[in-house]
VEXBASE-81763 format. One record per residue (C-alpha): residue in three letters; x, y, z. Coordinates in steps of 0.2 Angstrom, whole numbers, padded with zeros to 4 digits, always signed. Example, Ala and Ser with C-alpha at 12.3 -4.5 7.8 and 13.67 -1.06 7.14 Angstrom:
// VEXBASE-81763
ALA+0062-0022+0039SER+0068-0005+0036
***
This chain:
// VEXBASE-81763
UNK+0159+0023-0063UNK+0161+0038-0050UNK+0156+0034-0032UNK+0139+0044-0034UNK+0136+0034-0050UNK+0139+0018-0037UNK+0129+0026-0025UNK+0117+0030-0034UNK+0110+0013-0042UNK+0113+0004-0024UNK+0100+0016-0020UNK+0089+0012-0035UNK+0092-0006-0029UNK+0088-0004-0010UNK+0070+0003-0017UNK+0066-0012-0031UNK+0069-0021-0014UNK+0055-0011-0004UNK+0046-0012-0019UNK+0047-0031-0019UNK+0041-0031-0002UNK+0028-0020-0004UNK+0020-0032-0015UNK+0024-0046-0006UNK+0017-0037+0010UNK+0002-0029+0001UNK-0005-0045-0007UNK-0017-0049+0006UNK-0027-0033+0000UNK-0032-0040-0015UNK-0034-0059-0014UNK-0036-0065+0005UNK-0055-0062+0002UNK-0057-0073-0015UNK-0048-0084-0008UNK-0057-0087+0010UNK-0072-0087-0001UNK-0066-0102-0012UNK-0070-0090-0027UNK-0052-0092-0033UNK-0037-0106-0028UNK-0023-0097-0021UNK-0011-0097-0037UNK-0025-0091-0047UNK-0030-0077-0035UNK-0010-0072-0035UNK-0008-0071-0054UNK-0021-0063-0054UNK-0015-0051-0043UNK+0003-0049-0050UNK-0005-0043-0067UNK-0019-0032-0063UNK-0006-0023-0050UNK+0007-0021-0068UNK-0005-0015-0079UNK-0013-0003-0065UNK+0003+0006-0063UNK+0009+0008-0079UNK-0009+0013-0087UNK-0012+0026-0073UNK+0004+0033-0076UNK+0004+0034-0093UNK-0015+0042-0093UNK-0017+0052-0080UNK+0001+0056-0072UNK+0011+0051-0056UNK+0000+0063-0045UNK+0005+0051-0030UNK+0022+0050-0035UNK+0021+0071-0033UNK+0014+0071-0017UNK+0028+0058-0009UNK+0042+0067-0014UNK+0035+0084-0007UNK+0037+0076+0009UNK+0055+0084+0012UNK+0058+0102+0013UNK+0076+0101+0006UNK+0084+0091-0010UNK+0087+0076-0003UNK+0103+0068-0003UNK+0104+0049-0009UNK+0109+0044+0009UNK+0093+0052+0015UNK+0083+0042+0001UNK+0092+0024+0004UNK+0089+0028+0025UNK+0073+0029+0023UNK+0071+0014+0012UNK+0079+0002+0023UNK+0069+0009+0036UNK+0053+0006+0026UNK+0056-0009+0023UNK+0061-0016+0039UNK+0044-0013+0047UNK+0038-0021+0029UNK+0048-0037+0037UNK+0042-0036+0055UNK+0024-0032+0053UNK+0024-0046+0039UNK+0035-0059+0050UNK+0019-0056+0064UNK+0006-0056+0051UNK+0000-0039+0053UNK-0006-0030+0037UNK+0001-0014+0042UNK+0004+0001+0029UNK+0020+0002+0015UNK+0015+0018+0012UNK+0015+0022+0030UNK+0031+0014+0033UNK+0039+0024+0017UNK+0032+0041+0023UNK+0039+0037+0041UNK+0056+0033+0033UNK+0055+0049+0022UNK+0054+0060+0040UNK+0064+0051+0052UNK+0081+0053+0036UNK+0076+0069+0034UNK+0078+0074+0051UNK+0091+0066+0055UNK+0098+0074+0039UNK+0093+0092+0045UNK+0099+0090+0063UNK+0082+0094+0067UNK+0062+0094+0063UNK+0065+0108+0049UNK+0068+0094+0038UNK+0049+0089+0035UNK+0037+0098+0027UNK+0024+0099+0038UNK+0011+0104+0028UNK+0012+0094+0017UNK+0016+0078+0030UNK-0002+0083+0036UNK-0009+0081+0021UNK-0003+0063+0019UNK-0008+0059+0037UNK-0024+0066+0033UNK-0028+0054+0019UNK-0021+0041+0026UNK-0032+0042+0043UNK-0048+0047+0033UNK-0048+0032+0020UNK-0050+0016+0032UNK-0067+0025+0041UNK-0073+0031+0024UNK-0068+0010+0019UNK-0079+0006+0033UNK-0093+0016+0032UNK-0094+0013+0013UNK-0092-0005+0012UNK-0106-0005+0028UNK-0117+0005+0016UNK-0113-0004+0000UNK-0118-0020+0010UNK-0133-0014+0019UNK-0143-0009+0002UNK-0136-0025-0006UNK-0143-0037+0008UNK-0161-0026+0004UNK-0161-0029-0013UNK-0158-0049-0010UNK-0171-0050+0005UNK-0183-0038-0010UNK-0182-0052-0025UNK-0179-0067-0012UNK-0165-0074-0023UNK-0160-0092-0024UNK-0145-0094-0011UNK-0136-0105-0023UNK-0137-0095-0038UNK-0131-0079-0027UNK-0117-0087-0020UNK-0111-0091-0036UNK-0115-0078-0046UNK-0104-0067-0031UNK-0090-0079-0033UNK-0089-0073-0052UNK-0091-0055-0047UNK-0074-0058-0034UNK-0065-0062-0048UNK-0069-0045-0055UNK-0065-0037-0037UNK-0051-0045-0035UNK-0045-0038-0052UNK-0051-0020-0048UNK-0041-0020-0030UNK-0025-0026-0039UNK-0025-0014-0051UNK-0031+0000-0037UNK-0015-0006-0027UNK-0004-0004-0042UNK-0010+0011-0047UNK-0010+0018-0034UNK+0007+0007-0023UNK+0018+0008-0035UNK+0019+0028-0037UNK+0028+0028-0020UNK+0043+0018-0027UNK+0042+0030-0041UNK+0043+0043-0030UNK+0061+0038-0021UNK+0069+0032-0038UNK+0066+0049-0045UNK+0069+0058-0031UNK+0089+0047-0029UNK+0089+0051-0049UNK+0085+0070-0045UNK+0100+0070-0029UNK+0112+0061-0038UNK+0110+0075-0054UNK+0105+0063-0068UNK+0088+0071-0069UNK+0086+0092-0068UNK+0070+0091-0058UNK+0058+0080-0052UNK+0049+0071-0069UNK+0045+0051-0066UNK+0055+0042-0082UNK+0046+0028-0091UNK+0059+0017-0085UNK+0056+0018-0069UNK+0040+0017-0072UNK+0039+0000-0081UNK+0054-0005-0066UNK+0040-0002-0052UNK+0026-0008-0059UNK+0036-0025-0064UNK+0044-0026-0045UNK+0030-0025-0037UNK+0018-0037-0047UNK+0033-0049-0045UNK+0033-0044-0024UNK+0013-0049-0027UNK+0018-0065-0037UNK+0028-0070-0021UNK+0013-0070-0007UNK+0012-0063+0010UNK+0004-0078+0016UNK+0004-0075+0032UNK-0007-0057+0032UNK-0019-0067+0020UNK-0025-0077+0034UNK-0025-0063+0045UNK-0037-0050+0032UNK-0046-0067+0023UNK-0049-0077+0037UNK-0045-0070+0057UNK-0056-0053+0055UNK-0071-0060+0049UNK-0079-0077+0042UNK-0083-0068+0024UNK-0094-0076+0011UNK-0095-0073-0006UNK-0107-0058-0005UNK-0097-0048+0008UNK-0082-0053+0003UNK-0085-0045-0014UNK-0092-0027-0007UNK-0079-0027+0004UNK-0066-0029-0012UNK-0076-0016-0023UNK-0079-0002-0010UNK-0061-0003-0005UNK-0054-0001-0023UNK-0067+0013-0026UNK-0059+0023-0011UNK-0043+0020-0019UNK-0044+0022-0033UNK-0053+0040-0030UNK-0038+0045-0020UNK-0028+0039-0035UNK-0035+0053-0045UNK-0033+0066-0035UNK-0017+0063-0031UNK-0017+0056-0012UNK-0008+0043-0005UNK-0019+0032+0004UNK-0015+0013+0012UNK-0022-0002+0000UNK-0020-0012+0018UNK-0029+0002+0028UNK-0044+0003+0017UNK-0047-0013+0012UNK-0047-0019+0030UNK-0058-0004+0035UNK-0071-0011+0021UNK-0070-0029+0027UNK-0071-0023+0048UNK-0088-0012+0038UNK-0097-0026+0031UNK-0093-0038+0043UNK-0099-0024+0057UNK-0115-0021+0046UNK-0121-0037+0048UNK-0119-0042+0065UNK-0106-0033+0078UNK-0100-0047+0083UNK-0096-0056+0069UNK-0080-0047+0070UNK-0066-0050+0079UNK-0063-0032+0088UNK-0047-0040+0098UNK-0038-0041+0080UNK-0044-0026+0074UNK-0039-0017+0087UNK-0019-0026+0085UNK-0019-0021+0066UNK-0026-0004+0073UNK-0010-0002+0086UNK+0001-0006+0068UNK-0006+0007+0060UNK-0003+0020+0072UNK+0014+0016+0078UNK+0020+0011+0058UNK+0027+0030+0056UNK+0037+0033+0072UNK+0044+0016+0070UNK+0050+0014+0051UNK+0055+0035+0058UNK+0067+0029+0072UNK+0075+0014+0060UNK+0078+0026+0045UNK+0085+0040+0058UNK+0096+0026+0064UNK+0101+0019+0046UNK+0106+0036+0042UNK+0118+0038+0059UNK+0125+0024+0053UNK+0129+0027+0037UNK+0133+0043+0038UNK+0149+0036+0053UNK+0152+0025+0039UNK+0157+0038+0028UNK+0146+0037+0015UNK+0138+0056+0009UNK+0129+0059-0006
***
């Protein structure tokens, strides 16, 4: 096995880890709500999880084609090398670590993208070495989706609430029946995340398969495919324990009714961007939807302060996973390693 060959699946490996803590990390998104709500036990809500995020990224694959995938790997303007690819990794998944080690659910996808730039300009000597347009593009979706999560998942919950106080339903029998409909929710955000998640790791095993020449141009195999999608639902399987407490319980007291808008509009806006090929943040929307029902209720039933930390997170997540993965690259690049 030739150095690049060496190289090459060290790279592959370095992004199943990212993968795994994208997961791990990103797990909050689609069970801290069911499982605030008592509508499902923690193991149960986590299985859950793990499969829906498998079969959401294998069947959107498969049916409708790695759009997301597309769009990440434009975020370069040069062929980039497999150094560049596994800098920017690292540095993904280092702000995974930190923003999971102070329970913060930050973006993976954020983190990537910021890895993507700050290797490739280190890589370029200089700023030539983004795609600008297309870096706007993913910003754009990415700043849009948390207020289109909010204001969606305060709209969703508003007409609900009039449809409830309309037929003066039981309590009882509505707080049960929105239990079951969390379980379905919970589903439906697991399989947005995968679907939608998981095209990012894609995205950088294809692109190392592209730079180390055992692909002629950027086409996603099944085997990386079906090594994605497993990753991550096992990162899922794991638990990021400590941004479920923050999403399910430190945000907002939920109960089953907002608690189960707040899953369903947020995997509608996902899964909308899904289709049209846009990478948007699982954490970011899901949040914006629970901040928006909780807000549609009663202002202060949120808890601003926190919002505002996971809001800080957000903003700084790209220059930070940037400076590490420029950084990385230095190193590594001193360490005589080229490819």
């Amino acid at each position: 096995m030739n150095a690049t060959a060496v190289l090459l699946w060290v790279t592959i490996g370095i992004a199943v880890a990212f993968d795994f803590t994208n997961g791990f990390h990103d797990t909050a998104n689609a069970i801290a709500t069911s499982i605030s709500t008592r509508a499902l036990s923690p193991q149960a809500a986590v299985v859950l999880s793990a499969v829906f995020n498998l079969v959401g990224a294998v069947v959107t694959v498969a049916f409708f084609q790695a759009k997301v995938s597309n769009t990440i790997a434009g975020t370069l303007a040069f062929k980039a090398g497999l150094v560049v690819i596994m800098a920017a990794l690292l540095g993904a998944i280092c702000w995974n670590l930190i923003t999971w080690y102070l329970g913060l659910p930050s973006s993976s996808t954020h983190a990537l993208i910021g890895g993507l730039c700050g290797a490739g300009i280190a890589a370029a000597h200089g700023l030539d070495g983004v795609r600008w347009s297309a870096l706007a593009k993913q910003v754009a979706s990415l700043v849009i989706s948390p207020p289109i999560g909010f204001v969606v998942g305060a709209a969703f919950i508003t007409g609900l609430l009039l449809v409830i106080h309309q037929f003066k339903f039981r309590p009882v029998r509505l707080n049960r029946t929105f239990r079951m409909l969390q379980v379905v929710t919970a589903a439906f955000v697991s399989y947005s995340h995968g679907a939608n998640d998981a095209q990012k790791t894609m995205a950088a095993m294809t692109l190392a398969l592209v730079a180390a020449g055992d692909i002629p141009k950027f086409q996603v195999p099944l085997w990386v495919v079906f090594l994605s999608a497993a990753t991550i639902a096992f990162g899922t399987y794991a638990g990021g324990w400590r941004i479920i407490r923050t999403l399910g319980w430190n945000i907002l007291k939920l109960d089953p009714a907002t608690g189960m808008s707040a899953q369903l509009t947020g995997a509608t806006v996902i899964q909308v961007a899904t289709l049209v090929g846009l990478p948007v943040s699982t954490t970011h929307v899901v949040t914006g939807s629970v901040m928006g029902v909780g807000a549609s209720r009663k202002l202060s039933a949120v808890r601003w302060g926190i919002g505002a930390n996971i809001i800080a997170a957000w903003i700084v997540t790209i220059p930070c996973a940037a400076i590490i993965a420029w950084v990385t690259f230095a190193i590594l690049s001193t360490a005589g390693l080229h490819g």
